[in-house]
Each structure stands twice: as C-alpha cells, then as structure tokens.
C-alpha positions in Angstrom: 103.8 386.6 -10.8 102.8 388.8 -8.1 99.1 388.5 -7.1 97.1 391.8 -6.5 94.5 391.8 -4.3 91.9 394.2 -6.1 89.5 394.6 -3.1 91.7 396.2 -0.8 92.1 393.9 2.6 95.4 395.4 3.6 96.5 391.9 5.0 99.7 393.6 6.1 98.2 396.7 7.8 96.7 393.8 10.2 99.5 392.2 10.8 101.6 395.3 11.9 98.9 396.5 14.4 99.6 394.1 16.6 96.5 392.3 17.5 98.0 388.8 17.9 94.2 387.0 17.0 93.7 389.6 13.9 97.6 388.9 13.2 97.4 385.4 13.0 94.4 385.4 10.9 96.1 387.8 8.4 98.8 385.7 7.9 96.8 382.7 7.0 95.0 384.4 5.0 97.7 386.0 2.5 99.2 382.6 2.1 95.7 380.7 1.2 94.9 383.4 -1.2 98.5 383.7 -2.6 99.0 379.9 -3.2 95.9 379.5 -5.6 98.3 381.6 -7.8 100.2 378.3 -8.5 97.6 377.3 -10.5 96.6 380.4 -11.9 93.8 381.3 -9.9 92.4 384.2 -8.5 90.3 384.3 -5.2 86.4 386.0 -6.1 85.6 389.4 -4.3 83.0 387.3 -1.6 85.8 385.4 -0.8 87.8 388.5 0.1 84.6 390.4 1.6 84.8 387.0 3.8 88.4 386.7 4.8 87.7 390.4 6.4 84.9 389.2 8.3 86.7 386.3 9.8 89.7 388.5 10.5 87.5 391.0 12.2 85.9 388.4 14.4 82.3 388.9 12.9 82.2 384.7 11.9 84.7 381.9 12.8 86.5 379.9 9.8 84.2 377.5 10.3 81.8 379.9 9.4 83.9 381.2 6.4 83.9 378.0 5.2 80.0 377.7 5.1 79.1 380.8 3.5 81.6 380.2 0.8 80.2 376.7 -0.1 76.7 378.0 0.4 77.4 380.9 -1.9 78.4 378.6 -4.4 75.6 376.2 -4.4 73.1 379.3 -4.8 74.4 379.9 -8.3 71.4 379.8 -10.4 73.8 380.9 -13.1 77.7 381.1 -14.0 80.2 383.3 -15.2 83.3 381.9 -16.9 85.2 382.4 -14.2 82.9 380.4 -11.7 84.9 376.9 -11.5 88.2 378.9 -11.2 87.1 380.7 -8.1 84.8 378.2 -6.7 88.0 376.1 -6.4 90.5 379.9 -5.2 87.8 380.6 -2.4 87.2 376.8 -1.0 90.6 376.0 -1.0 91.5 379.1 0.4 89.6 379.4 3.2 90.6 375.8 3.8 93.8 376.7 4.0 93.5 379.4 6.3 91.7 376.8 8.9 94.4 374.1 8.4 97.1 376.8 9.4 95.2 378.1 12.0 95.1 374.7 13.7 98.1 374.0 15.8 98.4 370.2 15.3 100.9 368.6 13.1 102.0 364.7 12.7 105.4 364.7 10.6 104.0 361.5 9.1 103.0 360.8 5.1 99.3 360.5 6.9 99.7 364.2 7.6 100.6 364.7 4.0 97.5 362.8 2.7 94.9 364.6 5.3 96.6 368.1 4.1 95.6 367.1 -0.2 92.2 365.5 1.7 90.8 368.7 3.8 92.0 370.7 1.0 90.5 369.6 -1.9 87.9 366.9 -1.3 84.9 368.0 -3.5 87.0 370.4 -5.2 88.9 367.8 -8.0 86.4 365.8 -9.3 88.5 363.7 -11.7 91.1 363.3 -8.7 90.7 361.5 -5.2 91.2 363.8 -2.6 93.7 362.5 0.0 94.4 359.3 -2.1 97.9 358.7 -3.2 98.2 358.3 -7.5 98.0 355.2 -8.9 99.1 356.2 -12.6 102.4 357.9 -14.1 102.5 361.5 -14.4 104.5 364.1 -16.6 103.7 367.2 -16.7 105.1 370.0 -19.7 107.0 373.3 -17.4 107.1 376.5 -19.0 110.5 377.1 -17.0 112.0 374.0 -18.8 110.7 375.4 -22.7 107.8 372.2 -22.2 110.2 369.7 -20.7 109.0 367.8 -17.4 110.6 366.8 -14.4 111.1 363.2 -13.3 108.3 362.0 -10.8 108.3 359.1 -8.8 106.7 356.0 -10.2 103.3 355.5 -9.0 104.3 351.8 -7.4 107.1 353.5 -5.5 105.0 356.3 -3.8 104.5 355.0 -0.3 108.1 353.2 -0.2 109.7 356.5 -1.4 107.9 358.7 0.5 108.3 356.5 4.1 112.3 356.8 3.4 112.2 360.7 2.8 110.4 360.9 6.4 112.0 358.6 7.9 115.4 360.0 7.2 114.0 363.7 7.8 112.7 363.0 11.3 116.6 361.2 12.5 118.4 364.1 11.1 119.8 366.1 13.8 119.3 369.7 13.5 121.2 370.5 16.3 124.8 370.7 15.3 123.5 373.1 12.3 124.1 376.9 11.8 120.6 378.6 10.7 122.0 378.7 7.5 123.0 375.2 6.9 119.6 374.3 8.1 117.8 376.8 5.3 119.9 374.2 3.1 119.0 371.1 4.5 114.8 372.1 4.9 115.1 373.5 0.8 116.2 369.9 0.0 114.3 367.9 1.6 111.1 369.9 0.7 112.2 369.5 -3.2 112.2 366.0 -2.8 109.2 365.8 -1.1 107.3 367.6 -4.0 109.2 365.4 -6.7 107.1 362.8 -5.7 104.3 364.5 -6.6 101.9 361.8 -4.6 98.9 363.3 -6.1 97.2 363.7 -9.5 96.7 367.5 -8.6 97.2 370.0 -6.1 100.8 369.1 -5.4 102.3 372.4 -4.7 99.5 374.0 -2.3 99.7 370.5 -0.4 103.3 370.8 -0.2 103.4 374.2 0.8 100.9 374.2 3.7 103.0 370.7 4.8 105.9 372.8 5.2 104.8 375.9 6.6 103.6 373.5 9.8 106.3 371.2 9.6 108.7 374.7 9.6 106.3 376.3 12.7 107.3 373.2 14.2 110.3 372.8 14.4 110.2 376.5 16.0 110.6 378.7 13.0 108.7 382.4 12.6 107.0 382.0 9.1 107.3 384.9 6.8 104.3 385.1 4.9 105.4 387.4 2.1 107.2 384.6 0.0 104.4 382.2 -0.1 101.4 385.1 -0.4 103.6 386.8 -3.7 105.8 384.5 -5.0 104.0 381.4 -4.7 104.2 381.1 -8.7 108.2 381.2 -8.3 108.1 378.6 -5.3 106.7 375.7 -7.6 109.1 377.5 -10.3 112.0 376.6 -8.1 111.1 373.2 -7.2 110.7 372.8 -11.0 114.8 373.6 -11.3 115.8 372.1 -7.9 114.6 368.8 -9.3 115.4 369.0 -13.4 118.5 367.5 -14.8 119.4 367.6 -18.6 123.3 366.7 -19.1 123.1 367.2 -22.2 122.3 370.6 -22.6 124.2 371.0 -19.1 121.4 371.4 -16.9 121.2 369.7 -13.2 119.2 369.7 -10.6 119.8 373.7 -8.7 118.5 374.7 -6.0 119.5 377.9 -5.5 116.5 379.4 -6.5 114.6 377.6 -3.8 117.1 378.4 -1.5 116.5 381.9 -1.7 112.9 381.7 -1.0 113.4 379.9 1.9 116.1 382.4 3.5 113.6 385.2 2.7 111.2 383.1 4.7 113.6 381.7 7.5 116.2 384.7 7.5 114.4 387.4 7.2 116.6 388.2 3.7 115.2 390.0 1.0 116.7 388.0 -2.0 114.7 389.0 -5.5 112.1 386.6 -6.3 111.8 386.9 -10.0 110.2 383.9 -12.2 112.1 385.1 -15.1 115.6 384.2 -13.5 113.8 380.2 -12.4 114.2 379.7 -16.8 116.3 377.7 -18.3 117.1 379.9 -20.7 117.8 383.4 -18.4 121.3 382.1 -18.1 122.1 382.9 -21.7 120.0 385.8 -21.6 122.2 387.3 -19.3 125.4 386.0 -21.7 123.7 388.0 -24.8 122.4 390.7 -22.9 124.3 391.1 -19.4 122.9 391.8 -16.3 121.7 395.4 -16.7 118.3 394.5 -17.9 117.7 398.1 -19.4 120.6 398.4 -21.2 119.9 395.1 -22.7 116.1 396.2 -23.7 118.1 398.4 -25.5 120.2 395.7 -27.6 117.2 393.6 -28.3 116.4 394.6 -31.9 116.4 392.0 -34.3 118.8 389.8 -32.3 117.5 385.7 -32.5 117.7 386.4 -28.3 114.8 388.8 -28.5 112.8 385.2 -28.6 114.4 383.9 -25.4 113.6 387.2 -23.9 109.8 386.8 -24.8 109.7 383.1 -23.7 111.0 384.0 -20.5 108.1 386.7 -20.0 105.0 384.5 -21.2 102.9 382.3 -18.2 101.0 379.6 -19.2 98.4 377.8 -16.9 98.0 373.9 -16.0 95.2 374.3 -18.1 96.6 376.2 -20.6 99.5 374.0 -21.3 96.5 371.3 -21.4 94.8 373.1 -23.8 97.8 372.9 -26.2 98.9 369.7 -25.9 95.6 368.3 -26.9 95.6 371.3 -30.0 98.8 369.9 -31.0 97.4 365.8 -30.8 94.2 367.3 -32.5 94.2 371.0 -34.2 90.2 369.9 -35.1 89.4 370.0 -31.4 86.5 371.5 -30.8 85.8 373.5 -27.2 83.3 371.2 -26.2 85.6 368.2 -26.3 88.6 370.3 -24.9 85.8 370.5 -22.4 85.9 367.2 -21.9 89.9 366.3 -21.5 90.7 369.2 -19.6 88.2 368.9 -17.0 87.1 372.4 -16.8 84.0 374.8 -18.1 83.5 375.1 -22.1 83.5 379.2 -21.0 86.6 378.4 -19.5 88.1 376.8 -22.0 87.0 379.9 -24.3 88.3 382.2 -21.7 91.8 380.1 -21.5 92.3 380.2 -25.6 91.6 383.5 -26.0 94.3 384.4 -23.5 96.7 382.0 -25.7 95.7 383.6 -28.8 96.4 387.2 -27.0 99.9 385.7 -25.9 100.3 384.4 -29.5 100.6 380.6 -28.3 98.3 379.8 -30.9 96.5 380.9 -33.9 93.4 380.1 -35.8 93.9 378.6 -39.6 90.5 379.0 -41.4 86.8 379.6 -40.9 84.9 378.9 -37.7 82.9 375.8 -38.6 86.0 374.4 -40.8 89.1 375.8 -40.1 91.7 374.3 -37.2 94.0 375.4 -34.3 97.6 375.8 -34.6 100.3 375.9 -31.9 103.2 378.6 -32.7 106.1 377.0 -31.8 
C-alpha cells in the first residue's frame, strides 16, 4: 500500500535541493510517517503542518514533539479517527528524533530503548520498552489467516543475546555488497520473528535497522521504508513462514528486494500482492501479463484468489473478526473493550469490513448478529 500524503510536503523536493540540515530532516520524516502505514495509520494534517516547520527550521523536534502532545491533550472533543492519529503523529515525530540522533549501541538494550521512546504512553495495554511475557500468534492476511511462528516468551532474552552476539562476530569484510544485502535481510527477519514485544514490532524493527545499517556505513534510501512499509512487514511475514505441507518455506526473496532497493540503489517492484501465498498460483491460472489475465477472470474459481490478494485488513480489523467469529452477538461497546481502541473506531473499522465484504450483518439492529464471509 502506497501512502499518499494529502497535504502536500514534497518530502523529496527537499531532499534534492540540497540543503544537507533540510535534507536530513526530510528523510526522517518520510520514514516516520510511512511506517505508521504498518499498522494502518495515517499521520493527521497538524502533524504534517508540523513536520514542515521542523524541516524549515521554525521549531526543533523537540519542539515538534511538544506541540503534537499538547495538541492532543487540548481535545475537548474527538473524531473517530482521534486515537489512530494521536498514536501516527507521536510516534512519528518520535521517530524522526530517534533517526536524527547519531548514537547507536548494537545491543538488545538498544532494541528495548527504540519500542520504549517510541511508544511509551502511546500502548496502554502494552509496556513500552518491556520485553513480553505471554505467547503471541497473530492471523496474516499474506498467509489466508495463518500466523508465523514467534519465539516463546521464556526464550526472548536467550534468543535474542545469540542473534546479536553472532551478528556483531560476523565479518563483513570478505563480502561482495551483494552477499552482504543477503546476510543483513536474514538477520533482520530473524530479529523481527521474535517479535519481543506485544505491539509495535515492525516500526521498532525498522528504525533498529535503518541505524544499525547507517552504521555500519550504508546510504539509507528512504523511498522503500516511506512507501512500502506495508510490504516490508509483508516480507518478513514470508521470509519467516513455513507450511510443508502445502509446500511453503520460509522465502526471503521478497525481503531481499527491498533491501537492495534500499542498499543498491535497484528499483525492484514492491508490490504486496506478489508477498501472498496464493500469487504463485495466480500467476499459474493467469500468467504474468496481469491485463490479459483481468481479461480471463470471468467466472473462473481463481477470480477469488485474485480478490483475496487485493483486500488489506488492519491489526485491528483482523481483531475485530476474530472476536465476531468467537462471538457474532458482540456488540461495539465490548469489541471496544478487547480490541483496545475507540467504540467510533471500532464503528469506523466494521464499516470498512462490511464495504470490503469481510462481513455481513444477519438481522435487525437490537437482535440480529455479525457474520464473517469466509
């Protein structure tokens, strides 16, 4: 999923004048406003209005960072959207400082400071910088609902101290540029498989790696992670699923790819579509050239994979349905409740499932039920 800035800060017009403070800035910001696409979210039009400022010079990040959190406890009253973009703009702008700063510590400690500065007073049923203590599975849309493997919660610390441990004695040296693309996209898959935190896995990972990258004396391209940060955690997804019985390991091709656009300077297609499990045998039915394939879909049973393939669910959303399909009685204000966000958002959230035809309302208002289309 691309993520269109709708208030115009031409991030790139900034970073190709030149100005190495304005260009620096730029670049931090496009990645902290990209990532929050990982979780669906879309920085507000302050935030933006904000980013400029600090780019211009007009405030420091510092600065940013207060007027953000001051603009958000002045609410008298909110708009669906509110918890979403509190969460975009704060963690956003957080990002931006942490990548401004030039100090890195290739240590698990670094890790847990990243998840701590980013999201402390942000997750409120999650510990900021603490390390989970419970098992975790979470449903991918890229694996039809399936989850990926994460490390058990008593094996965190102990798995995570090996991955480091053998990352920092590996010897780059001997390495082509290419060969080293391939040795970074593993170790950054198996960092994220451990998925040390209850939330906000993926944005920690990703501003981890971006300074542990910039030191070890890469040139950061910015485009992968400010456009295609949806694909990113797509492709860790894949790099780390295996199913041998329906003939699916662990690839990481796909994460590959967006680390050579990054690293190599290549231009390799970042489309979510091809991270599915199914888009290999939507390619077998329909063959590469997508529009001559459009044209074959008609009644074939593929036309389904080809929707599947196209549909993006949420964290939330997928919450949203798992507790429909435990309890189709839910009602909003309990959904409320388990998911952890806004009743409006939860309205919001199903009525973009019921636009997407996820699910479907059986009966009247006051007695009638949810149902998940399979």
């Amino acid at each position: 999923m691309e993520k269109e800035n709708p208030f115009e800060i031409d991030f790139e017009s900034y970073i190709r004048e030149g100005e190495p403070d304005k260009k620096e800035k730029s670049i931090a910001w496009s990645i902290a406003t990209g990532l929050q696409q990982v979780d669906g979210l879309t920085p507000s039009a302050y935030l933006y209005k904000t980013a400029k400022r600090n780019i211009e010079g007009e405030i420091s990040i510092e600065e940013a960072k207060k007027l953000i959190d001051s603009y958000y406890e002045s609410k008298t009253s909110r708009t669906e959207d509110d918890d979403d973009k509190e969460e975009a703009d704060k963690v956003s702008a957080r990002i931006t400082e942490l990548l401004s700063e030039k100090s890195f510590s290739f240590t698990p400690n670094q890790l847990l400071s990243i998840h701590e500065r980013l999201f402390k007073g942000v997750f409120y049923k999650v510990k900021a910088g603490k390390f989970r203590d419970y098992n975790i599975t979470k449903k991918e849309w890229v694996l039809n609902g399936d989850t990926v493997l994460y490390a058990n919660a008593d094996l965190i610390k102990e798995t995570l101290k090996y991955d480091f441990e053998t990352e920092k004695n590996f010897d780059y040296s001997k390495l082509s540029k290419e060969d080293a693309v391939k040795h970074i996209t593993r170790f950054v898959a198996n960092m994220w498989q451990i998925h040390p935190f209850g939330e906000g896995n993926t944005r920690t990972t990703a501003v981890f790696t971006i300074k542990y990258l910039r030191s070890l004396g890469f040139n950061v391209n910015n485009e992968p992670f400010e456009k295609h940060s949806w694909y990113f955690r797509n492709a860790l997804v894949r790099a780390n699923y295996t199913n041998m019985q329906k003939g699916i390991y662990m690839n990481t091709e796909y994460l590959e790819k967006f680390f050579r656009n990054i690293l190599l300077g290549e231009n390799n297609e970042l489309k979510n579509r091809y991270t599915h499990i199914d888009y290999d045998e939507y390619i077998k039915k329909f063959g590469e050239n997508e529009k001559s394939s459009e044209k074959n879909q008609s009644i074939n049973d593929t036309a389904k994979i080809a929707q599947k393939i196209t549909v993006k669910i949420t964290v939330n959303q997928q919450k949203i349905i798992d507790v429909i399909k435990e309890n189709p009685f839910a009602t909003q204000e309990e959904l409320s409740n388990i998911v952890g966000i806004a009743r409006l958002n939860i309205n919001k959230n199903m009525k973009k499932l019921q636009e997407q035809g996820i699910i479907k309302r059986i009966g009247a208002d006051k007695n009638g039920h949810w149902e998940v289309i399979e």
